[in-house]
Backbone as JSON, one array per atom type, in Angstrom:
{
  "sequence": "XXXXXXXXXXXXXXXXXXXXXXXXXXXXXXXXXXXXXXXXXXXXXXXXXXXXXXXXXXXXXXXXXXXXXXXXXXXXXXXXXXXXXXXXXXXXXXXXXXXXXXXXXXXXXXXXXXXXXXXXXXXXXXXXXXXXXXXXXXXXXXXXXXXXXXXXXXXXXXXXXXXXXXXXXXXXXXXXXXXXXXX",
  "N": [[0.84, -1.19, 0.0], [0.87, 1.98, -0.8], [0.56, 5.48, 0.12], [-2.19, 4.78, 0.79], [-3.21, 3.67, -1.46], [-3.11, 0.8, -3.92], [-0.52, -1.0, -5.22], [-0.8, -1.14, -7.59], [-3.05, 0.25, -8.19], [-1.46, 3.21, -7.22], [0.46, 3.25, -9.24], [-0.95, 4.0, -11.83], [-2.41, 6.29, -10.89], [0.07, 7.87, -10.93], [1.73, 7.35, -13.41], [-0.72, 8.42, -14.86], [-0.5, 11.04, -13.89], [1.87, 12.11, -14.92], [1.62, 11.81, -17.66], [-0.41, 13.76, -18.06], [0.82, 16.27, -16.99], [3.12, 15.86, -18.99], [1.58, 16.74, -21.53], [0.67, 18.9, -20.94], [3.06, 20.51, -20.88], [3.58, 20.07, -23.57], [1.73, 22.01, -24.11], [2.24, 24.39, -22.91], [4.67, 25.0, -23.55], [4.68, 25.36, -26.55], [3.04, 27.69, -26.39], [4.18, 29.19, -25.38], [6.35, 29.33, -27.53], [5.15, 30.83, -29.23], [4.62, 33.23, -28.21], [1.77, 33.55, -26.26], [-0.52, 33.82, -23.39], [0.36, 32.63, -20.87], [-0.27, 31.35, -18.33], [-2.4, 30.05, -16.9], [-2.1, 27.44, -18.06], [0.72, 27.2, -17.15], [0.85, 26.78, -14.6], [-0.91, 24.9, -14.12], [1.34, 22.79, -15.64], [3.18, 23.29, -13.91], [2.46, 21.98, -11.66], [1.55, 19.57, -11.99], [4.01, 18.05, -12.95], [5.5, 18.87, -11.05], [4.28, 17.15, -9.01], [4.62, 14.59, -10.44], [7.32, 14.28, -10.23], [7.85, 13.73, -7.04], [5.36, 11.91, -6.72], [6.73, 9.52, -7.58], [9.07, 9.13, -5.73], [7.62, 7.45, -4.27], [7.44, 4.86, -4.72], [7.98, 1.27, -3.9], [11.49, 0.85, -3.38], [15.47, -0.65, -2.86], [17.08, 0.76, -3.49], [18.61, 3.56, -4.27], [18.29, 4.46, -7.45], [18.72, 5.57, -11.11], [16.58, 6.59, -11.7], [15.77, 8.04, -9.05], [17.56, 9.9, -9.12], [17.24, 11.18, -11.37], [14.38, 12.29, -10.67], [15.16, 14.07, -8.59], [16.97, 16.29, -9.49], [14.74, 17.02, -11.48], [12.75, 18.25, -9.72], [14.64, 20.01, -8.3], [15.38, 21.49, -10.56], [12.42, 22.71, -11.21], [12.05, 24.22, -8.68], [13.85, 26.17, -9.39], [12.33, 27.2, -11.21], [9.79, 28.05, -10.45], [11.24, 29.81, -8.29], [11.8, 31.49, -10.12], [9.69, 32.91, -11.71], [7.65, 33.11, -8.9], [9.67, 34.24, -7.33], [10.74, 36.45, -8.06], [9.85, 37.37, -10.02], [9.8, 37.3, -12.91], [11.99, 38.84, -13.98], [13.98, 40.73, -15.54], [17.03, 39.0, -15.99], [15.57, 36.68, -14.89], [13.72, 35.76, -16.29], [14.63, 34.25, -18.48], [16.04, 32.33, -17.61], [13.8, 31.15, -16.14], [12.56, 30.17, -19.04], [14.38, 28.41, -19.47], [14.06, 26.37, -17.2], [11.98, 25.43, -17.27], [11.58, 24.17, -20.06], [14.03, 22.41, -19.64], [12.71, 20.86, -17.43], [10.41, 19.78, -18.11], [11.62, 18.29, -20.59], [12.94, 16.43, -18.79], [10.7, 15.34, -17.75], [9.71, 14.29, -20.57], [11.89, 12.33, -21.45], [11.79, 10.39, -19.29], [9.66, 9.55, -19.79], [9.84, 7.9, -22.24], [12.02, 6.45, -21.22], [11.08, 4.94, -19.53], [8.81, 3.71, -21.27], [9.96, 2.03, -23.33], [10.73, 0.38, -21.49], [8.42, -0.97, -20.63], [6.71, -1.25, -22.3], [5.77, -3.5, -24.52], [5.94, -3.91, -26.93], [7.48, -1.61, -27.62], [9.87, -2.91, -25.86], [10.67, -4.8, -27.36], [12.17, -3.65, -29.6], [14.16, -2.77, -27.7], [15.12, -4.3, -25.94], [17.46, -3.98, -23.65], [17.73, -1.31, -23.63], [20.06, 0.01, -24.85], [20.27, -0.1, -27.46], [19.9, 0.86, -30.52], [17.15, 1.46, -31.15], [16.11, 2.63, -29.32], [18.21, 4.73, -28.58], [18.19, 6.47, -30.93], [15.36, 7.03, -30.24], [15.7, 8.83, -27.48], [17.39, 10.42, -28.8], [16.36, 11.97, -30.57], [14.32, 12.99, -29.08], [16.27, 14.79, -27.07], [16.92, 16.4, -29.15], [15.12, 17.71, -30.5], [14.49, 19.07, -27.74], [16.59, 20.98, -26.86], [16.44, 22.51, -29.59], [14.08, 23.37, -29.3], [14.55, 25.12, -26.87], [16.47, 26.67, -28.24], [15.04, 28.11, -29.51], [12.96, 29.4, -28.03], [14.29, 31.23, -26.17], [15.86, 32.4, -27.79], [14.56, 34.99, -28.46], [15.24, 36.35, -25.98], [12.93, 35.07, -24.44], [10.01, 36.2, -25.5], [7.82, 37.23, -24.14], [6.86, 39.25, -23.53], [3.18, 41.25, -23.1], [2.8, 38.91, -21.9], [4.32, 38.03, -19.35], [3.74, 40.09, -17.76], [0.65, 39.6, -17.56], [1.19, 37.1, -16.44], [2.72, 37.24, -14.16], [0.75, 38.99, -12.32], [-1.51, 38.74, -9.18], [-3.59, 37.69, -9.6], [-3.67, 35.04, -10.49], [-1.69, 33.26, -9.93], [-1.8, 30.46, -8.35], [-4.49, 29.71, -6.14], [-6.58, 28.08, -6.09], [-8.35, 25.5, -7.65], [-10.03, 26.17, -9.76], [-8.44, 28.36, -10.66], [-6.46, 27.53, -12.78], [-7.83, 26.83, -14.62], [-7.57, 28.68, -16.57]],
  "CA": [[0.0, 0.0, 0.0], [1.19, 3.6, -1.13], [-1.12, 6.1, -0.03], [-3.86, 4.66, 1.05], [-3.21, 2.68, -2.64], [-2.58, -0.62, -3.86], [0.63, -0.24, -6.1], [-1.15, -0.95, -9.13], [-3.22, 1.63, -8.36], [-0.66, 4.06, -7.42], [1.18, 3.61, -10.75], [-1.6, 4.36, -12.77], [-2.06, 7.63, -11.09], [1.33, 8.39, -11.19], [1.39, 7.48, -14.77], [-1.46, 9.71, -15.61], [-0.28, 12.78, -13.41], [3.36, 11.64, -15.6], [0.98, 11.9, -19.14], [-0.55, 15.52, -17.47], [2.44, 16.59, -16.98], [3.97, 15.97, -20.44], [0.88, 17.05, -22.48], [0.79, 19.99, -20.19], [4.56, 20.69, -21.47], [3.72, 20.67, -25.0], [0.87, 22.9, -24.59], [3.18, 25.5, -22.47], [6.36, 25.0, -24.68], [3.69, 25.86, -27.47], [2.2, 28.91, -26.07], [6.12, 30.22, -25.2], [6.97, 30.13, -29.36], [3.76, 31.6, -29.74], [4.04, 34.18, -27.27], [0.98, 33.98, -25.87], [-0.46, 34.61, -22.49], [0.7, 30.88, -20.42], [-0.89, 31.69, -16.71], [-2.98, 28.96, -16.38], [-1.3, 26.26, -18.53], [1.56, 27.04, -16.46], [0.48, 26.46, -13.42], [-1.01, 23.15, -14.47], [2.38, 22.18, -16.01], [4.53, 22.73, -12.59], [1.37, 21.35, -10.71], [2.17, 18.04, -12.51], [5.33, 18.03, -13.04], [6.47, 18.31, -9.48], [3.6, 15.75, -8.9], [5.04, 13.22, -11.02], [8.57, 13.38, -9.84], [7.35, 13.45, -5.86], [5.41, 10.73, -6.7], [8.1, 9.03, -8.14], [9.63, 9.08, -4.81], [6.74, 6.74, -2.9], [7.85, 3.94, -5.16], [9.23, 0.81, -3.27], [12.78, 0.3, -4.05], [16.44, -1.49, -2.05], [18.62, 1.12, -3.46], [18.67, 5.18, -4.92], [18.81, 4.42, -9.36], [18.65, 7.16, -12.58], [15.01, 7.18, -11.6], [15.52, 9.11, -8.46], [18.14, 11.07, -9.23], [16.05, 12.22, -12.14], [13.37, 12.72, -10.05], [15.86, 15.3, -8.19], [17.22, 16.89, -10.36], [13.84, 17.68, -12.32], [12.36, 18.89, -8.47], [15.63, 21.49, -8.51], [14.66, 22.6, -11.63], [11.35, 23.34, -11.0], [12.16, 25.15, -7.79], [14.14, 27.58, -10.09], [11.49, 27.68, -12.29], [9.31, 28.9, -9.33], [11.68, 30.77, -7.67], [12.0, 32.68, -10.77], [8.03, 33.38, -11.51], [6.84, 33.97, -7.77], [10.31, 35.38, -6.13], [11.65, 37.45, -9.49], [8.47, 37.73, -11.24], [10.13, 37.11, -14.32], [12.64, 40.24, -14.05], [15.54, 40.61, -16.15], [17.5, 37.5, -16.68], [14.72, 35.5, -14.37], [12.94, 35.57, -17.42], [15.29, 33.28, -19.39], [16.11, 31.32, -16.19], [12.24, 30.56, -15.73], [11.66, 29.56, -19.74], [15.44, 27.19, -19.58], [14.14, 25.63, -16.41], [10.52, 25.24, -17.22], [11.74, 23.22, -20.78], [14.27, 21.43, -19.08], [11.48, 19.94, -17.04], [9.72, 19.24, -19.45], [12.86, 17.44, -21.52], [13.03, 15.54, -17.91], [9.45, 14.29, -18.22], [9.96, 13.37, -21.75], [12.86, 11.26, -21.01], [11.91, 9.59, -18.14], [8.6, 8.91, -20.43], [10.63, 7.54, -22.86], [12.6, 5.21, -20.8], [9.4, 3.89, -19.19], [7.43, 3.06, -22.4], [11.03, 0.91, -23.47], [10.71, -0.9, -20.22], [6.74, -1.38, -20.21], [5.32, -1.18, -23.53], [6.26, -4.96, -24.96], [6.42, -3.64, -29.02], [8.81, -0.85, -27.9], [10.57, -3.53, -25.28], [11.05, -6.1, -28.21], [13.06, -3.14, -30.52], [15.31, -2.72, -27.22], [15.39, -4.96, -24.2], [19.14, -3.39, -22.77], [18.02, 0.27, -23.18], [21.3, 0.58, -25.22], [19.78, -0.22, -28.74], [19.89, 2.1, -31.75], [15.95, 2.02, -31.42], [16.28, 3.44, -28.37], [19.09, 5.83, -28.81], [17.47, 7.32, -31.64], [14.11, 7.81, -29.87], [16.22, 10.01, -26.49], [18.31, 11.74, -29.45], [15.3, 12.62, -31.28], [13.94, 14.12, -27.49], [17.01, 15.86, -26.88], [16.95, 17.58, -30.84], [13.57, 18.53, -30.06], [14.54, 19.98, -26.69], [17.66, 21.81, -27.57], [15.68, 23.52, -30.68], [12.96, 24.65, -28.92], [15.19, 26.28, -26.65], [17.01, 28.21, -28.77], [13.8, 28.87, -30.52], [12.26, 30.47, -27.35], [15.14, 31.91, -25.44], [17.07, 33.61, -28.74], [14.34, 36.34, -28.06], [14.95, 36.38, -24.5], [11.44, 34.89, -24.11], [9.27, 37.14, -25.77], [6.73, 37.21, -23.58], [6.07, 40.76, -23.84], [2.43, 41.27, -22.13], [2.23, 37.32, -21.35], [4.96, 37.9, -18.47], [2.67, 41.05, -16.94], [-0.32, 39.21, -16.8], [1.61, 35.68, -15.64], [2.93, 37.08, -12.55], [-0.6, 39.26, -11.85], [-1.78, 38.12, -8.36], [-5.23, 36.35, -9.65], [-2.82, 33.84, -11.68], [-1.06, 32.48, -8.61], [-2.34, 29.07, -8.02], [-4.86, 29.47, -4.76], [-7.65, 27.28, -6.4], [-8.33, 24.93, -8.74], [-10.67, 26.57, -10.95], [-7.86, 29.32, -11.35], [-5.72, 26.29, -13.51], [-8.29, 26.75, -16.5], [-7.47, 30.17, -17.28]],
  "C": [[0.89, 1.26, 0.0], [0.09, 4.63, -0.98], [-2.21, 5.87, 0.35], [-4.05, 3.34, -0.78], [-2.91, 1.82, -2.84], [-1.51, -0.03, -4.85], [0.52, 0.02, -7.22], [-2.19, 0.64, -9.52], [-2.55, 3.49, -8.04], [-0.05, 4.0, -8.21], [0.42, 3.97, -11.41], [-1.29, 5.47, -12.3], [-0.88, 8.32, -10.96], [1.93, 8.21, -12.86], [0.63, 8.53, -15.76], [-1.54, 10.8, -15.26], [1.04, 12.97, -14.68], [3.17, 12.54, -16.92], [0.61, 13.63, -18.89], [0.36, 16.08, -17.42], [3.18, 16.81, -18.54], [3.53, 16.56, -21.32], [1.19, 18.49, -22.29], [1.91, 21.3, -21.12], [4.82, 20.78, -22.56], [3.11, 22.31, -25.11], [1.79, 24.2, -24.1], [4.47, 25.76, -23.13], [5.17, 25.81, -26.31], [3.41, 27.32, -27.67], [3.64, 29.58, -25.75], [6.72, 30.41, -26.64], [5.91, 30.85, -29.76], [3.45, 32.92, -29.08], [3.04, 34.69, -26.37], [1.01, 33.64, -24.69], [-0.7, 32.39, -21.99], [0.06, 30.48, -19.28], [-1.45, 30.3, -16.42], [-2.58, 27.11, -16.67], [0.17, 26.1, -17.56], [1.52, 26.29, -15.18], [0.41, 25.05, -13.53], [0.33, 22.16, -14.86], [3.45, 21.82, -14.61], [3.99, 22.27, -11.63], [2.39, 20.11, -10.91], [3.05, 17.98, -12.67], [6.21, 17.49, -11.44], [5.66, 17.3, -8.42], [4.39, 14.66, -9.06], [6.23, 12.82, -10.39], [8.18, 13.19, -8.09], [7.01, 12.19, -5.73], [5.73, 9.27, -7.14], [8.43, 8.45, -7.13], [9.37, 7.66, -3.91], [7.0, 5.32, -3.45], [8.71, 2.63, -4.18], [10.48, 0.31, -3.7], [13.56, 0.19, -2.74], [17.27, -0.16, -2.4], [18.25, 2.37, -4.47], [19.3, 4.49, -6.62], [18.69, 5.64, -10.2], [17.58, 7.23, -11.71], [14.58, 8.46, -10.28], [16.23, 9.87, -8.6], [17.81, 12.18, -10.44], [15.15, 12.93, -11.68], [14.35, 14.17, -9.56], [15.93, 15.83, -8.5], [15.77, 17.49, -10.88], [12.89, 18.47, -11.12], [13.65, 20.17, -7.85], [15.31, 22.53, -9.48], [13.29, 23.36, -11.72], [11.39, 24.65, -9.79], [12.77, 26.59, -8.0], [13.14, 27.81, -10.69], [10.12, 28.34, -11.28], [9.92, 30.12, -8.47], [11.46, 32.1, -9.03], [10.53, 33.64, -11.19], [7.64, 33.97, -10.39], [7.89, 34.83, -6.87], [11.01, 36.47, -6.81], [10.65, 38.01, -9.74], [8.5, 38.04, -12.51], [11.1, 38.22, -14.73], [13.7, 40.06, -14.53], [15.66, 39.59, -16.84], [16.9, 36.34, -15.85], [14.29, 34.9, -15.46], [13.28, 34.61, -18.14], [15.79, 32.27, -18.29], [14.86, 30.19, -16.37], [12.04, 29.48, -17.53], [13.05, 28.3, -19.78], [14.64, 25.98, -18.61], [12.67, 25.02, -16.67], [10.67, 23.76, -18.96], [12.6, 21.94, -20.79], [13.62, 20.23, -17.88], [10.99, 19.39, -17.55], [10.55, 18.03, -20.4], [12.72, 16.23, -20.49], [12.28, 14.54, -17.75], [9.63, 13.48, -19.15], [10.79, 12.09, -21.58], [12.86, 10.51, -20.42], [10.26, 8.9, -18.77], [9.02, 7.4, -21.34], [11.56, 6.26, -22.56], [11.18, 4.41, -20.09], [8.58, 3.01, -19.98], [8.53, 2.06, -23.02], [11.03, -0.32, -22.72], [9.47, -1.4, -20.35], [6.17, -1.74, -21.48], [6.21, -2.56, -24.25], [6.52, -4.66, -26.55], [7.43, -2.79, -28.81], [9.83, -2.09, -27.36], [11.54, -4.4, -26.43], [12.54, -5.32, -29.31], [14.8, -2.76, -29.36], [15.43, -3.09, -26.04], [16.51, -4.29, -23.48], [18.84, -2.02, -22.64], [19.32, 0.66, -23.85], [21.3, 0.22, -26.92], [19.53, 0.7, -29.55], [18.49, 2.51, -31.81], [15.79, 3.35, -30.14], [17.16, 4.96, -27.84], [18.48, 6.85, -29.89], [16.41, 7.91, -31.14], [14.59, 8.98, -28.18], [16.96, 10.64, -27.55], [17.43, 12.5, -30.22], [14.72, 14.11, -29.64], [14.79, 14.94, -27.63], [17.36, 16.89, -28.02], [15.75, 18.3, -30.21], [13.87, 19.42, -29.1], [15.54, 21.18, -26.64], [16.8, 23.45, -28.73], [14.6, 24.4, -30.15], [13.31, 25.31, -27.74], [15.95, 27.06, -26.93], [16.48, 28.99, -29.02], [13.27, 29.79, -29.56], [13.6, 30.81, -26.41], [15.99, 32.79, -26.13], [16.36, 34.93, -28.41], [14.65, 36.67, -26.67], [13.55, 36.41, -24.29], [10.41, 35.9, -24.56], [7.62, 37.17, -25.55], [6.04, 38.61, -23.58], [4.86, 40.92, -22.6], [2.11, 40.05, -21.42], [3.06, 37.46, -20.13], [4.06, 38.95, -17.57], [1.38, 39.94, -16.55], [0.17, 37.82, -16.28], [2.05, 35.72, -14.51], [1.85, 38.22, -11.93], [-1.02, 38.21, -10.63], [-3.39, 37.03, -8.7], [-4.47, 35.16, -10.43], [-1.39, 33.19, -10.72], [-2.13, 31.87, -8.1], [-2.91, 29.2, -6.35], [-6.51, 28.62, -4.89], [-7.58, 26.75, -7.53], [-8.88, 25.31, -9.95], [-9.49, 27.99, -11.76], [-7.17, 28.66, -12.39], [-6.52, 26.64, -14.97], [-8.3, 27.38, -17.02], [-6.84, 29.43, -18.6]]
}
């Protein structure tokens, strides 16, 4: 029992906070080349996010592997990516701080998606049982192209958030209810 859960049912929802989380991460990586206004997608993204790796944590394991020190690591990054939103408010060079740390989260998810669906999903498993297979290498080098590009793509402007950074650190767009999330 995890939680109050049986384990099977704590992996699912840790699975589908995992999937929240990642979708989340397109839609906010999205809305950052697009410039537009992120407030509520945001929120939702570092909701889940620092969900997933937390509950990451409750997992039983004999011995600390990648999986938690991923988890770490992607719970550092977020804490910049908070510090820089609610204790900066996006000022200066927070600004490019907040959108590095907010896609390297995101990259973190991916990746740790990525090795999961290798281990679990039996049609990917079959192209790379070891995790050290060209199917597999290709599908984290593909991630990390992707992640790379779309931070040059949104950080060459220094985030050009323009009015999306005014109204994203606006006090009604700090997470104190759930219905604020669907902005």
């Amino acid at each position: 029992m995890i939680l109050g859960m049986s384990l099977e049912t704590f992996t699912f929802v840790h699975v589908v906070i995992s999937l929240v989380g990642i979708m989340t991460g397109f839609i906010v990586v999205a809305l950052m080349l697009s410039s537009a206004p992120i407030a509520g997608w945001n929120a939702f993204f570092l909701i889940s996010t620092i969900l997933t790796s937390v509950t990451g944590f409750f997992f039983p394991v004999k011995a600390i592997g990648p999986a938690h020190i991923v988890g770490a690591v992607s719970l550092v990054v977020l804490a910049v990516a908070l510090f820089a939103v609610y204790g900066h408010k996006l000022s200066g060079i927070w600004r490019t701080v907040y959108v590095a740390s907010v896609i390297v989260a995101f990259y973190l998810n991916v990746f740790v998606g990525v090795v999961q669906s290798f281990q679990k999903v039996t049609y990917l498993h079959n192209f790379a049982p070891n995790g050290s297979e060209p199917a597999f290498v290709v599908a984290q080098a593909a991630a990390m192209h992707e992640n790379a590009t779309v931070e040059m793509l949104v950080t060459q402007p220094v985030y050009a958030l323009g009015n999306s950074a005014e109204r994203l650190t606006r006090p009604q767009h700090v997470v104190t209810d759930p219905h604020s999330l669907l902005l």
